[in-house]
C-alpha positions in Angstrom: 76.4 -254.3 1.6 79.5 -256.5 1.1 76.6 -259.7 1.6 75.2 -259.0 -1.6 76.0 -261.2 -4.8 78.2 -259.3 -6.6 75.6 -259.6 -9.5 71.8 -258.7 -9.0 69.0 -261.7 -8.6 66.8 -262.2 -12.1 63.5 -263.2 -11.4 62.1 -263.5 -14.2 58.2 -261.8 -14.6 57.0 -264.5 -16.9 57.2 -267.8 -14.7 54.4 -269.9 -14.2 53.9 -268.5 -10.6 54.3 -265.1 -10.3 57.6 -264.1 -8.2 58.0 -261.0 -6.7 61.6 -259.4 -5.7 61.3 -257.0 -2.8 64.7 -255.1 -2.6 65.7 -252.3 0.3 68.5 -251.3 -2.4 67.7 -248.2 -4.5 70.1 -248.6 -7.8 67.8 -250.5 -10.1 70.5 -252.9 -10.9 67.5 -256.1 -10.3 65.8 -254.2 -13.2 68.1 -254.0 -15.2 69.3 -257.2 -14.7 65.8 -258.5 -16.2 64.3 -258.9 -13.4 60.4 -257.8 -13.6 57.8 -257.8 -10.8 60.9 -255.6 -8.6 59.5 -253.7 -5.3 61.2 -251.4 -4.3 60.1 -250.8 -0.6 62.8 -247.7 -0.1 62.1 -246.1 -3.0 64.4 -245.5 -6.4 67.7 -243.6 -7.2 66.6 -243.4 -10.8 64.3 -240.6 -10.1 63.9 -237.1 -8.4 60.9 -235.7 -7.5 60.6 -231.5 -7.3 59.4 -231.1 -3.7 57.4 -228.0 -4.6 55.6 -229.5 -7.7 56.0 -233.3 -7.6 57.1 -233.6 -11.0 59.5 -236.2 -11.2 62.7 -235.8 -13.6 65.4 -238.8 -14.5 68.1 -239.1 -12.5 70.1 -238.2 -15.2 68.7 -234.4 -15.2 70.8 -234.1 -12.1 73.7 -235.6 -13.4 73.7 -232.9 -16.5 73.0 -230.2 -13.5 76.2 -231.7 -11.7 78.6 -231.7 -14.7 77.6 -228.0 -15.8 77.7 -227.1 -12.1 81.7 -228.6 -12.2 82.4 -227.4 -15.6 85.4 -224.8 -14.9 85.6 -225.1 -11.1 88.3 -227.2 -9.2 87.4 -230.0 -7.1 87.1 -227.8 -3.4 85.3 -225.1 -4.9 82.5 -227.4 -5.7 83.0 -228.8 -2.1 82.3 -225.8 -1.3 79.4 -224.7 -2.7 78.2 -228.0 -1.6 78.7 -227.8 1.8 77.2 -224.2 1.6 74.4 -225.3 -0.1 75.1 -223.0 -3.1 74.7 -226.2 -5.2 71.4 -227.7 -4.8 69.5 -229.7 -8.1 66.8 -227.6 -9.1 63.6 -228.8 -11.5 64.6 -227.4 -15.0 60.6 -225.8 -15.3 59.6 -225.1 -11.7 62.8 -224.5 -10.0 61.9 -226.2 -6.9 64.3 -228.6 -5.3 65.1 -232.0 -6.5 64.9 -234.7 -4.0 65.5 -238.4 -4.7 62.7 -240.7 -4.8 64.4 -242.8 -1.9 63.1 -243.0 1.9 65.7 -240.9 4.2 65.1 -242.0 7.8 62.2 -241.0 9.3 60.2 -240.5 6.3 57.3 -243.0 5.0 58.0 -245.9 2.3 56.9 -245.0 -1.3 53.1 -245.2 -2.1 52.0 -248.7 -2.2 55.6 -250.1 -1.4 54.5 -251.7 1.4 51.4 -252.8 1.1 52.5 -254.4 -2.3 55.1 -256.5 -0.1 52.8 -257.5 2.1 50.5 -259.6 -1.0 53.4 -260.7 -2.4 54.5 -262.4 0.4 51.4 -263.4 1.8 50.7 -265.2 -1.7 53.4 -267.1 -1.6 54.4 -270.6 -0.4 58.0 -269.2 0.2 59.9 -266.5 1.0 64.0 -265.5 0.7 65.6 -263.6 2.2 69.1 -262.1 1.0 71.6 -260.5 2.6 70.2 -258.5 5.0 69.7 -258.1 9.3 66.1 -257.9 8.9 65.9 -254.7 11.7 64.7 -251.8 10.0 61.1 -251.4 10.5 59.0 -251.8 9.0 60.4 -253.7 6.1 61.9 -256.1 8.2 57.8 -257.4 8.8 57.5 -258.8 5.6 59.0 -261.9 5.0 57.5 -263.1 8.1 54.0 -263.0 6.8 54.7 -266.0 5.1 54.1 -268.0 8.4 50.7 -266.5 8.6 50.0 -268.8 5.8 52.0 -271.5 6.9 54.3 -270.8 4.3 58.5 -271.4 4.5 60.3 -268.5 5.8 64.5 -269.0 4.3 67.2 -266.7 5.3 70.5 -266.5 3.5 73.2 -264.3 5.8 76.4 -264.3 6.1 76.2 -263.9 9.8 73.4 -265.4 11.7 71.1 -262.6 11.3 67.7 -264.2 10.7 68.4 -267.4 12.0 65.9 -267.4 14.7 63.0 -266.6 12.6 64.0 -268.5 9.5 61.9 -272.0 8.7 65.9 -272.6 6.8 68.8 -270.7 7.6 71.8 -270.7 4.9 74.7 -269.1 6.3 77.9 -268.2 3.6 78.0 -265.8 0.9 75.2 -265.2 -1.5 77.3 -265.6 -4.6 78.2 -268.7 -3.5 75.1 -270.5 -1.9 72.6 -268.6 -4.2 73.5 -270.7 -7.2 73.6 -273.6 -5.3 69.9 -273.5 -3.9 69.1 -272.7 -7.3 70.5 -275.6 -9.0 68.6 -277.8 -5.7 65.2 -276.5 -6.5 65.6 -277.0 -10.5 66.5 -280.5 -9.4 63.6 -281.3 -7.5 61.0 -280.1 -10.0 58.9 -282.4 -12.4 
């Protein structure tokens, strides 16, 4: 969404406390920012997964399916096919159909996604929150744990969303107040 940074949070894995980054986008662009410690709570577009097998394949192996699928055929032809399902990515050894590893509505989260959110949060003294409206169940549950352990819930929107549950509620644009809150905190350690 437009409320994101236009660049992707580092949080680096090898701080003194451990700092998790739970993100609802699917791109990978925290990891490969250098962030370590990334949850991904709806899952990955980096991967596919054959739904007959499980064996999971790069994304990649469906972009090299997608350019020989093109190769010689005009834009609405491929539409075609497309919309006919005559193009589907297939699993280069089973043949099964490849799905994304990301949660479509109404599925469940990725193994462990959750659950892993829920420690993270509920071992930490603070939680942010970036850029999101915080109603999509039930990942919009997490950062609220932090109150169970009397922790500091901070919200950073552009609209209000989150304001009534934050602790601290930032309102503006994360590439602008991010850095700022940043440079606060550095200031106030030892």
């Amino acid at each position: 969404p437009s409320s994101f940074p236009p660049f992707p949070l580092r949080v680096p894995a090898s701080s003194a406390t451990p700092a998790f980054l739970g993100v609802r986008n699917i791109d990978s662009l925290h990891q490969r920012a250098g962030s370590g410690n990334v949850i991904e709570i709806h899952g990955t577009m980096a991967t596919a997964t054959c739904m007959e097998s499980s064996k999971q394949v790069p994304q990649s192996e469906i972009l090299r399916q997608w350019v020989a699928a093109r190769e010689g055929k005009p834009d609405e032809t491929l539409r075609a096919d497309i919309a006919n399902d005559m193009w589907v990515p297939r699993h280069p050894e089973t043949g099964g159909v490849l799905k994304p590893d990301v949660t479509m509505f109404g599925e469940g989260l990725p193994a462990g996604a959750l659950s892993a959110s829920w420690r993270a949060v509920l071992g930490s003294p603070v939680c942010l929150v970036v850029g999101t409206g915080l109603n999509v169940m039930p990942a919009n549950m997490v950062p609220g744990l932090v109150k169970w352990r009397w922790g500091t819930l901070i919200v950073l929107n552009r609209d209000r969303s989150g304001a009534s549950t934050a602790d601290i509620f930032l309102q503006g644009k994360a590439g602008e107040i991010l850095p700022q809150l940043v440079e606060a905190v550095r200031q106030k350690l030892p």
